[in-house]
mmCIF file as gemmi writes it, N, C-alpha and C atoms, coordinates in Angstrom:
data_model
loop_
_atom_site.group_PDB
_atom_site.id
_atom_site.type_symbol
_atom_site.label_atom_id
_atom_site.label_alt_id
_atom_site.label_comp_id
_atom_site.label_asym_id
_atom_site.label_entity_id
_atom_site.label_seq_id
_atom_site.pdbx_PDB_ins_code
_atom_site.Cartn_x
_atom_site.Cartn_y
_atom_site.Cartn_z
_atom_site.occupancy
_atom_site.B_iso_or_equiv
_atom_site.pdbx_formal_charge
_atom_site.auth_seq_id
_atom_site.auth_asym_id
_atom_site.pdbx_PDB_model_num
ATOM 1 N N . UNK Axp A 1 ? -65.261 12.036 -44.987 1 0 ? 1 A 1
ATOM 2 C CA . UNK Axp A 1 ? -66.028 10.852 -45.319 1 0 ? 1 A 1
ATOM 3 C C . UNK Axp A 1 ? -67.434 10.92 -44.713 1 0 ? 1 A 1
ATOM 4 N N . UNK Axp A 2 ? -67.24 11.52 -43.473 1 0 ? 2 A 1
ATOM 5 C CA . UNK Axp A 2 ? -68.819 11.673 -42.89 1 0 ? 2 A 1
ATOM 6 C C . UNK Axp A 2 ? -69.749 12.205 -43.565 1 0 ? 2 A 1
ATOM 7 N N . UNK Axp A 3 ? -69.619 13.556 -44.124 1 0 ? 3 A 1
ATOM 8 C CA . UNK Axp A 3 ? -70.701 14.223 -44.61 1 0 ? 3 A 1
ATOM 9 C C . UNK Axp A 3 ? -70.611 13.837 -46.344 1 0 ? 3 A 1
ATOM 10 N N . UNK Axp A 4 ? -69.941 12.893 -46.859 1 0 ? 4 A 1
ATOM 11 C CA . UNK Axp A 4 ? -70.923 12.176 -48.077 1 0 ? 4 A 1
ATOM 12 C C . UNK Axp A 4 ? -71.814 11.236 -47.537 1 0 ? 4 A 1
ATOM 13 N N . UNK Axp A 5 ? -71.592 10.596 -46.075 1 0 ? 5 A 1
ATOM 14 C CA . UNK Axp A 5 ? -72.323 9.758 -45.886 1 0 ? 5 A 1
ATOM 15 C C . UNK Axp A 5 ? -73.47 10.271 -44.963 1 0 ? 5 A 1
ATOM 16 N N . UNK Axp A 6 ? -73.662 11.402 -44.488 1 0 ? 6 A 1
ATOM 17 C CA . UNK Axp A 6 ? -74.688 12.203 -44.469 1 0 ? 6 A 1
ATOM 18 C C . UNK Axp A 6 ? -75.563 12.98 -45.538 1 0 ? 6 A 1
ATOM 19 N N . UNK Axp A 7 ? -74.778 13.526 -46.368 1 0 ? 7 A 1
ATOM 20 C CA . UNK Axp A 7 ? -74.882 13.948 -47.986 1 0 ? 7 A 1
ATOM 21 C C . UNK Axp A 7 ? -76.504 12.652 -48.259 1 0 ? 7 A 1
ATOM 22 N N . UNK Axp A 8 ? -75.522 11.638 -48.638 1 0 ? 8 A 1
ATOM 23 C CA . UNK Axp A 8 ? -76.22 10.148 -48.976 1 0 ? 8 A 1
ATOM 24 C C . UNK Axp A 8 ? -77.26 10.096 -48.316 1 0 ? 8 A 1
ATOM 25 N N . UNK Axp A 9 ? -77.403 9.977 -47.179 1 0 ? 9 A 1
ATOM 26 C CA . UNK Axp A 9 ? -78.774 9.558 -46.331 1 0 ? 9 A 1
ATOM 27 C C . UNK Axp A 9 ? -80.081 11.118 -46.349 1 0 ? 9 A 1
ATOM 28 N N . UNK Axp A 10 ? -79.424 11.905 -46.534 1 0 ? 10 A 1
ATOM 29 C CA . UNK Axp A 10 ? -79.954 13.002 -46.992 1 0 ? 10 A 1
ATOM 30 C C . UNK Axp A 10 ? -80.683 12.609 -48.026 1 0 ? 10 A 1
ATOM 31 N N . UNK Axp A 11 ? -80.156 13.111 -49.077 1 0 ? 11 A 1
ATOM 32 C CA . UNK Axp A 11 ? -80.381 12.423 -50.749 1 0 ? 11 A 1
ATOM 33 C C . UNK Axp A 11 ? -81.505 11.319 -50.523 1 0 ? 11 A 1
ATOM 34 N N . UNK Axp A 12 ? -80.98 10.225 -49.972 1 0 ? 12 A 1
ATOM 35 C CA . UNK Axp A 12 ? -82.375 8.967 -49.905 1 0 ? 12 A 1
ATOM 36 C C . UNK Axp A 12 ? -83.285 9.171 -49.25 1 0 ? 12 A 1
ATOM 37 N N . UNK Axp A 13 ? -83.747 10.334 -48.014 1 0 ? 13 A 1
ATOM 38 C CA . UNK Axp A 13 ? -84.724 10.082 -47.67 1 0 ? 13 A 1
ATOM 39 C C . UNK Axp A 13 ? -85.448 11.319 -48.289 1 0 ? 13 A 1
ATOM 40 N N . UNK Axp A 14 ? -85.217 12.034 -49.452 1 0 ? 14 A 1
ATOM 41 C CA . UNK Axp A 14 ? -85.453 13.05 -50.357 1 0 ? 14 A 1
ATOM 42 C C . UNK Axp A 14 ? -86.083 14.017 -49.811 1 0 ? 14 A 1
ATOM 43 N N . UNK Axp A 15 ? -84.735 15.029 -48.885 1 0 ? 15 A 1
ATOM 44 C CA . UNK Axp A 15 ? -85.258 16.17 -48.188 1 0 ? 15 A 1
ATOM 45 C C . UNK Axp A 15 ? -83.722 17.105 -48.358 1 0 ? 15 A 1
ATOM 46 N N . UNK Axp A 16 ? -82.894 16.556 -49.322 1 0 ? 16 A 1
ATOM 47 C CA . UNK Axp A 16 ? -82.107 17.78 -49.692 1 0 ? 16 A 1
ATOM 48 C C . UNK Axp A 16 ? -82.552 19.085 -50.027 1 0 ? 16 A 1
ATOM 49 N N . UNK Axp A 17 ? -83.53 19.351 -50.87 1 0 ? 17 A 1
ATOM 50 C CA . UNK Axp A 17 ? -84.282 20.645 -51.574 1 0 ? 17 A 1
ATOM 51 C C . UNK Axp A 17 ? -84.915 21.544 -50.054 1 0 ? 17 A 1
ATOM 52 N N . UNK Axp A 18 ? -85.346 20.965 -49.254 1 0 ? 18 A 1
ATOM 53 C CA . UNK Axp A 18 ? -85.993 21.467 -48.041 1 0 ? 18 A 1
ATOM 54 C C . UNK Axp A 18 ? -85.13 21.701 -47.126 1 0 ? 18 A 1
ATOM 55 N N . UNK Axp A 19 ? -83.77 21.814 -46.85 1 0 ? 19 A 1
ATOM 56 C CA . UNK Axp A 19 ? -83.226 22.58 -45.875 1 0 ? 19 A 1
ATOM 57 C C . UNK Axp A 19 ? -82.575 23.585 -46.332 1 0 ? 19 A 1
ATOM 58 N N . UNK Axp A 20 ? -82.771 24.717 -45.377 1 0 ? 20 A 1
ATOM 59 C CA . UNK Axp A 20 ? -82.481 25.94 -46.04 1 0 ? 20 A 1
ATOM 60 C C . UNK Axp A 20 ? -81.057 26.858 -45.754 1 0 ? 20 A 1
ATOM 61 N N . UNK Axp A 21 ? -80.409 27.049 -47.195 1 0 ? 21 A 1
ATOM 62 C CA . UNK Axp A 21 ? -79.093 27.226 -46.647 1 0 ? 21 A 1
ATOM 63 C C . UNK Axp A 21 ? -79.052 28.681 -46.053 1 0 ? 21 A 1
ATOM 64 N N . UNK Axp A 22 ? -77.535 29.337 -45.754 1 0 ? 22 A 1
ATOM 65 C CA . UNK Axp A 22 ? -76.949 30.431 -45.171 1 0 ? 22 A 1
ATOM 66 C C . UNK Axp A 22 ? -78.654 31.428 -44.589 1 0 ? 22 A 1
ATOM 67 N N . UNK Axp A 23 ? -78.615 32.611 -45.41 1 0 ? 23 A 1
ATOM 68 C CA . UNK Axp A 23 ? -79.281 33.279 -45.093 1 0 ? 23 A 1
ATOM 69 C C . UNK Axp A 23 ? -80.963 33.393 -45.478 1 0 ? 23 A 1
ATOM 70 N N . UNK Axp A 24 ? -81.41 31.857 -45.88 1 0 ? 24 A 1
ATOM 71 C CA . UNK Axp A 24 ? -82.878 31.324 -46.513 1 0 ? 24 A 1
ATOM 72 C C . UNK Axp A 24 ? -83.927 31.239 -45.378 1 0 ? 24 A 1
ATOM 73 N N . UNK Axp A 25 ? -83.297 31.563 -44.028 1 0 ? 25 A 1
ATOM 74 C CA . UNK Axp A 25 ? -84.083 31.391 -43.321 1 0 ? 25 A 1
ATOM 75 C C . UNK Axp A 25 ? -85.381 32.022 -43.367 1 0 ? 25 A 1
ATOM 76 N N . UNK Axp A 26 ? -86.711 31.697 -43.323 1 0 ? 26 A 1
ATOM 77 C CA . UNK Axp A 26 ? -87.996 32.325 -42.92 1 0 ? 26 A 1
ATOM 78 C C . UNK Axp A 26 ? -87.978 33.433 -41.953 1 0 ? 26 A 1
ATOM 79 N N . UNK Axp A 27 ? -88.917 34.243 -41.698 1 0 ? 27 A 1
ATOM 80 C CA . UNK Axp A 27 ? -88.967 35.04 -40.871 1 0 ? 27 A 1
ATOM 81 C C . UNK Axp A 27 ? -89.359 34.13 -39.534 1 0 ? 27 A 1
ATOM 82 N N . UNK Axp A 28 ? -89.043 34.415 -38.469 1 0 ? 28 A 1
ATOM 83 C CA . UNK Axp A 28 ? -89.816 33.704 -37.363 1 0 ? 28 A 1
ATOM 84 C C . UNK Axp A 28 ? -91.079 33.894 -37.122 1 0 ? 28 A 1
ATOM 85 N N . UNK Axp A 29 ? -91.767 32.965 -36.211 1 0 ? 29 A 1
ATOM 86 C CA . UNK Axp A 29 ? -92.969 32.935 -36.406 1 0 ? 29 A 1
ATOM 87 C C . UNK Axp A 29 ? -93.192 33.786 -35.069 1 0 ? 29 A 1
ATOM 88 N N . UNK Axp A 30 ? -94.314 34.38 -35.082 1 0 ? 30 A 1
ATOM 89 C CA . UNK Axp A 30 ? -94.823 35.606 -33.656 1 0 ? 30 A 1
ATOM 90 C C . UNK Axp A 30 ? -95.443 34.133 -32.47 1 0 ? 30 A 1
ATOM 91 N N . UNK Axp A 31 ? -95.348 34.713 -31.427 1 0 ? 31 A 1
ATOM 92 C CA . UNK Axp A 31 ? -95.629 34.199 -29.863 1 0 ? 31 A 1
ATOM 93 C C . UNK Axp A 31 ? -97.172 33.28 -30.471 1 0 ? 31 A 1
ATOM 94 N N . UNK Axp A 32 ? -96.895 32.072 -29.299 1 0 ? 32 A 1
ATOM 95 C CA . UNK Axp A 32 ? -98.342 31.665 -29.433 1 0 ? 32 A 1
ATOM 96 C C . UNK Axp A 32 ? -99.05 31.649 -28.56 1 0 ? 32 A 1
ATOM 97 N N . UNK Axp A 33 ? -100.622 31.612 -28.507 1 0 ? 33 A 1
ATOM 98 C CA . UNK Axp A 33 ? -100.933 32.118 -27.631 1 0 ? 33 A 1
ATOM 99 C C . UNK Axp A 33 ? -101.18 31.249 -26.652 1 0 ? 33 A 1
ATOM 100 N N . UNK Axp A 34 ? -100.657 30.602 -26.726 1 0 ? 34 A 1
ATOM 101 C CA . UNK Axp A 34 ? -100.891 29.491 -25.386 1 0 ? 34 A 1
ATOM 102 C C . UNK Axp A 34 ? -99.71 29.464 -24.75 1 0 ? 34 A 1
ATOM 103 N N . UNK Axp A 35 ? -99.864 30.187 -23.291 1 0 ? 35 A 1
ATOM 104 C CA . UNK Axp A 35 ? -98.581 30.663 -22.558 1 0 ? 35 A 1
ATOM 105 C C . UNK Axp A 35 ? -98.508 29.354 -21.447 1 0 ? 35 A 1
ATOM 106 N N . UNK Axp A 36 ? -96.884 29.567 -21.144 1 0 ? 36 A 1
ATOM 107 C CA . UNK Axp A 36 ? -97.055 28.905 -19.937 1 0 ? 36 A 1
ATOM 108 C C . UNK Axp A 36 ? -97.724 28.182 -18.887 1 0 ? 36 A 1
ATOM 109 N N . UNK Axp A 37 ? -98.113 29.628 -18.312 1 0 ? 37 A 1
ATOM 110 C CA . UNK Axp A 37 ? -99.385 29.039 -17.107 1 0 ? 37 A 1
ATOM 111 C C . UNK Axp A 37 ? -100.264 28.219 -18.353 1 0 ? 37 A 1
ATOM 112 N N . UNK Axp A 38 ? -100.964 28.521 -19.213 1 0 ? 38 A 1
ATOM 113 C CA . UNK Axp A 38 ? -102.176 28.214 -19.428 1 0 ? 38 A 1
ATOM 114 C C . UNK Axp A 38 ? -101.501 26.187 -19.648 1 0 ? 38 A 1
ATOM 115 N N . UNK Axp A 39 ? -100.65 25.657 -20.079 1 0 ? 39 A 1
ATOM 116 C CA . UNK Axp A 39 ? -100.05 24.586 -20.647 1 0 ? 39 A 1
ATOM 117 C C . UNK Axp A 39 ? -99.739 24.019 -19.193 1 0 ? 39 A 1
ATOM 118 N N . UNK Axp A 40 ? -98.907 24.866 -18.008 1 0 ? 40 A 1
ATOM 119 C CA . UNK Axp A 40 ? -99.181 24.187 -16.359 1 0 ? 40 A 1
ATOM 120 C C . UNK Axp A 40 ? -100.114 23.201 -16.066 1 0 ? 40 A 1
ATOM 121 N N . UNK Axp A 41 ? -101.085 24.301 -16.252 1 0 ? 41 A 1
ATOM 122 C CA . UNK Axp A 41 ? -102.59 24.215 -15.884 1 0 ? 41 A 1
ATOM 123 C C . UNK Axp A 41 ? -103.132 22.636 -16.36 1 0 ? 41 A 1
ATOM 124 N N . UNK Axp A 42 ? -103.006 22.986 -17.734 1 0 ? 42 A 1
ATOM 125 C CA . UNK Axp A 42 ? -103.522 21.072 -18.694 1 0 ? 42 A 1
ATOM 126 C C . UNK Axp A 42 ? -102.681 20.308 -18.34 1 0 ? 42 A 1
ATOM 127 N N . UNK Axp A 43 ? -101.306 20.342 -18.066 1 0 ? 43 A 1
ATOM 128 C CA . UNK Axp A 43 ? -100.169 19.435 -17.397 1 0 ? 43 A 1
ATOM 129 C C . UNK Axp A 43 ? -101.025 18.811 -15.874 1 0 ? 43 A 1
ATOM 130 N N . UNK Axp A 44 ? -101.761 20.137 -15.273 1 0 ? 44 A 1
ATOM 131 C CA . UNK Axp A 44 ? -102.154 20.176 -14.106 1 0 ? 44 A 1
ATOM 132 C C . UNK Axp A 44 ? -103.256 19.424 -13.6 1 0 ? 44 A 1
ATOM 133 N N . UNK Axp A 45 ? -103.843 19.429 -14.408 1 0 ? 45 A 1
ATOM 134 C CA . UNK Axp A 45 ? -105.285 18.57 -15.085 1 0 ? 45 A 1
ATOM 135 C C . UNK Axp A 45 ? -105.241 17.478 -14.943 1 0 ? 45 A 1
ATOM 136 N N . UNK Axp A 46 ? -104.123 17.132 -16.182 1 0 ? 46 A 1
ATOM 137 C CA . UNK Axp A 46 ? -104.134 15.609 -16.557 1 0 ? 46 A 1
ATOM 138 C C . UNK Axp A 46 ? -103.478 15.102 -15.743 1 0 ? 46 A 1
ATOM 139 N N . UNK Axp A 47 ? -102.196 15.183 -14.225 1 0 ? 47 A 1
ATOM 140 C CA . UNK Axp A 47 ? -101.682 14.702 -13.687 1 0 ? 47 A 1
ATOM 141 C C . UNK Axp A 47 ? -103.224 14.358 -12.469 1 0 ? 47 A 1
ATOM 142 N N . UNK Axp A 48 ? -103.954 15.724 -12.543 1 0 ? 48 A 1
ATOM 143 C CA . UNK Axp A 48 ? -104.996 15.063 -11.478 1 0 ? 48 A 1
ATOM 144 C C . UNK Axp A 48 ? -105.838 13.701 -12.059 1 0 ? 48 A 1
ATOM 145 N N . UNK Axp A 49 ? -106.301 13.893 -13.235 1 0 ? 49 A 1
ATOM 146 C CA . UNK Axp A 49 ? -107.087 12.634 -13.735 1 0 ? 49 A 1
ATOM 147 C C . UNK Axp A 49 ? -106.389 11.434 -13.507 1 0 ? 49 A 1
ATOM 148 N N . UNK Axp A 50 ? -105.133 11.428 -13.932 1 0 ? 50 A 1
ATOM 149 C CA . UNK Axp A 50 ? -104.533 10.274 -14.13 1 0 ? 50 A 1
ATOM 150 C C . UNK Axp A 50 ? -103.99 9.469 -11.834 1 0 ? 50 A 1
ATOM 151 N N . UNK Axp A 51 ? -104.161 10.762 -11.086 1 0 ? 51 A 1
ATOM 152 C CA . UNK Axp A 51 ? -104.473 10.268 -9.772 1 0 ? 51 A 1
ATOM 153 C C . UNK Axp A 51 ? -105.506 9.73 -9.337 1 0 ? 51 A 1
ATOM 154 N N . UNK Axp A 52 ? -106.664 10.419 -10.047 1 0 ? 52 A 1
ATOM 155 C CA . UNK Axp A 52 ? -108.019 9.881 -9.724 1 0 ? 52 A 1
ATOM 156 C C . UNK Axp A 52 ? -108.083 8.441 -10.507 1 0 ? 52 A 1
ATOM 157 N N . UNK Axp A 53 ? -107.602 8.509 -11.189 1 0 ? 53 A 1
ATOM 158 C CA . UNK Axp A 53 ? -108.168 6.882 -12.046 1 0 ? 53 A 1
ATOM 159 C C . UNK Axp A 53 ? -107.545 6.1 -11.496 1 0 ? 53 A 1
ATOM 160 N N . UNK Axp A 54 ? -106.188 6.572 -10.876 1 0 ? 54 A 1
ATOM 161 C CA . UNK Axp A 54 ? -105.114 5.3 -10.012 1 0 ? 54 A 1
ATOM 162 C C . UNK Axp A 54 ? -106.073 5.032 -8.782 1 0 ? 54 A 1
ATOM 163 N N . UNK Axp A 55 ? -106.059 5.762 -8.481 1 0 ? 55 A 1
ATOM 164 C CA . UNK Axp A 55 ? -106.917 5.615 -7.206 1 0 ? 55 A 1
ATOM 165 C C . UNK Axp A 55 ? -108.48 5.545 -7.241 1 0 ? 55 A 1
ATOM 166 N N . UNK Axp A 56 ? -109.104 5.296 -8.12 1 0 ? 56 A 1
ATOM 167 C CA . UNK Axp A 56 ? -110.43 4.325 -8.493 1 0 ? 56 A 1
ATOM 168 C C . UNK Axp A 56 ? -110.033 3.123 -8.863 1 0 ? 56 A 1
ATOM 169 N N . UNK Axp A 57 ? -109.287 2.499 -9.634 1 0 ? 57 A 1
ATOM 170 C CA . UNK Axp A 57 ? -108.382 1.17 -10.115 1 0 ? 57 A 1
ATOM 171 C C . UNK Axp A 57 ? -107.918 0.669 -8.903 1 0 ? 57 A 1
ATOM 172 N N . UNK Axp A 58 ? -107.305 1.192 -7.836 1 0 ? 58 A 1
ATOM 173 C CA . UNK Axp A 58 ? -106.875 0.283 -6.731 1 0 ? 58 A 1
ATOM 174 C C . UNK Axp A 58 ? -107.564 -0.018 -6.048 1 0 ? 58 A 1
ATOM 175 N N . UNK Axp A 59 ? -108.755 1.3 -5.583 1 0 ? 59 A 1
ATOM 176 C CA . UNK Axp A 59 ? -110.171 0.849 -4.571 1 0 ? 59 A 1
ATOM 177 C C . UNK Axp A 59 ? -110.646 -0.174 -5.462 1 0 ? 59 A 1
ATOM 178 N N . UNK Axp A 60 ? -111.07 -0.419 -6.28 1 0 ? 60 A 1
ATOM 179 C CA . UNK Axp A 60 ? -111.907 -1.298 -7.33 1 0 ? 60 A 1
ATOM 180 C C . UNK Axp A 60 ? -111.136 -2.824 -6.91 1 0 ? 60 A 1
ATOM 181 N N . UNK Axp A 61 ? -109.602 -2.956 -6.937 1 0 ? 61 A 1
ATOM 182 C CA . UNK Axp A 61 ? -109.485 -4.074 -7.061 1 0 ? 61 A 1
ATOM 183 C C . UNK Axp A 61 ? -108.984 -4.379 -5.276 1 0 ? 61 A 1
ATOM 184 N N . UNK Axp A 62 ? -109.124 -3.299 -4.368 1 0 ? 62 A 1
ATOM 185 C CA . UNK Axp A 62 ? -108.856 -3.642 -3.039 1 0 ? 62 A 1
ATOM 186 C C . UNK Axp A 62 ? -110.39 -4.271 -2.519 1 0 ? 62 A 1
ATOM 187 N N . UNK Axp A 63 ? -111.476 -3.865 -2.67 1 0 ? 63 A 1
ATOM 188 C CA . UNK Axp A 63 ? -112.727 -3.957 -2.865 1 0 ? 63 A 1
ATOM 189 C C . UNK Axp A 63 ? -112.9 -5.626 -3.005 1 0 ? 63 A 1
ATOM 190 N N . UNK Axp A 64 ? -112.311 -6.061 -4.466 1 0 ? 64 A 1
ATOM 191 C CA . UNK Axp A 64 ? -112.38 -7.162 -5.14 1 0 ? 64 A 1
ATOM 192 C C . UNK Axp A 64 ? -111.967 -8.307 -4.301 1 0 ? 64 A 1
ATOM 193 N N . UNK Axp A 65 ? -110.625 -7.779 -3.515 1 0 ? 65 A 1
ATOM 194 C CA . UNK Axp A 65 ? -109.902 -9.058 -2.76 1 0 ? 65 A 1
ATOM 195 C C . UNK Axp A 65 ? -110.743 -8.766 -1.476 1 0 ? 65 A 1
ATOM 196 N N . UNK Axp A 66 ? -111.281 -7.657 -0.752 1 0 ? 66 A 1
ATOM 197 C CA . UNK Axp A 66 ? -111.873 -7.966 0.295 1 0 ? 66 A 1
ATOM 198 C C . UNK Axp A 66 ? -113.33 -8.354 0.262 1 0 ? 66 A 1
ATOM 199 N N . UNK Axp A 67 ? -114.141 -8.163 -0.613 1 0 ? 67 A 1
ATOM 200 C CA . UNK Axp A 67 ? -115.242 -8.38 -0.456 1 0 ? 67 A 1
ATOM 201 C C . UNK Axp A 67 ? -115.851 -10.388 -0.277 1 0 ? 67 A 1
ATOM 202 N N . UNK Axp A 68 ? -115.241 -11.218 -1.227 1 0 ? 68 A 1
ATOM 203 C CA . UNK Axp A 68 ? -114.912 -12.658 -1.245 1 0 ? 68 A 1
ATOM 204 C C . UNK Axp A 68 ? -114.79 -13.189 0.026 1 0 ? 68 A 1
């Protein structure tokens, strides 16, 4: 019963024709060139920005309550 009712939801969201059976698979695709380290690195980045802005946002509003 399951897989008519997978079948079905298949069918309606009209992507039966696009999955590919037994041995239709594509060739795989070759390495990309954006390795590891290099993806660290922007992980590495953006965890620093996103410290620096926390910590401009809190001086800013520690600032705010002491200066008054």
């Amino acid at each position: 019963m399951s897989l008519y009712v997978l079948d079905a939801f298949i069918w309606v969201l009209g992507i039966r024709g696009h999955i590919p059976q037994g041995g239709e698979f594509g060739p795989v695709p070759a390495q990309s060139s954006c390795g590891a380290g290099t993806l660290m690195r922007v992980l590495a980045i953006f965890v620093m920005m996103v410290a620096c802005l926390s910590l401009v946002l809190w001086l800013a509003i520690w600032l705010a309550i002491k200066l008054p």
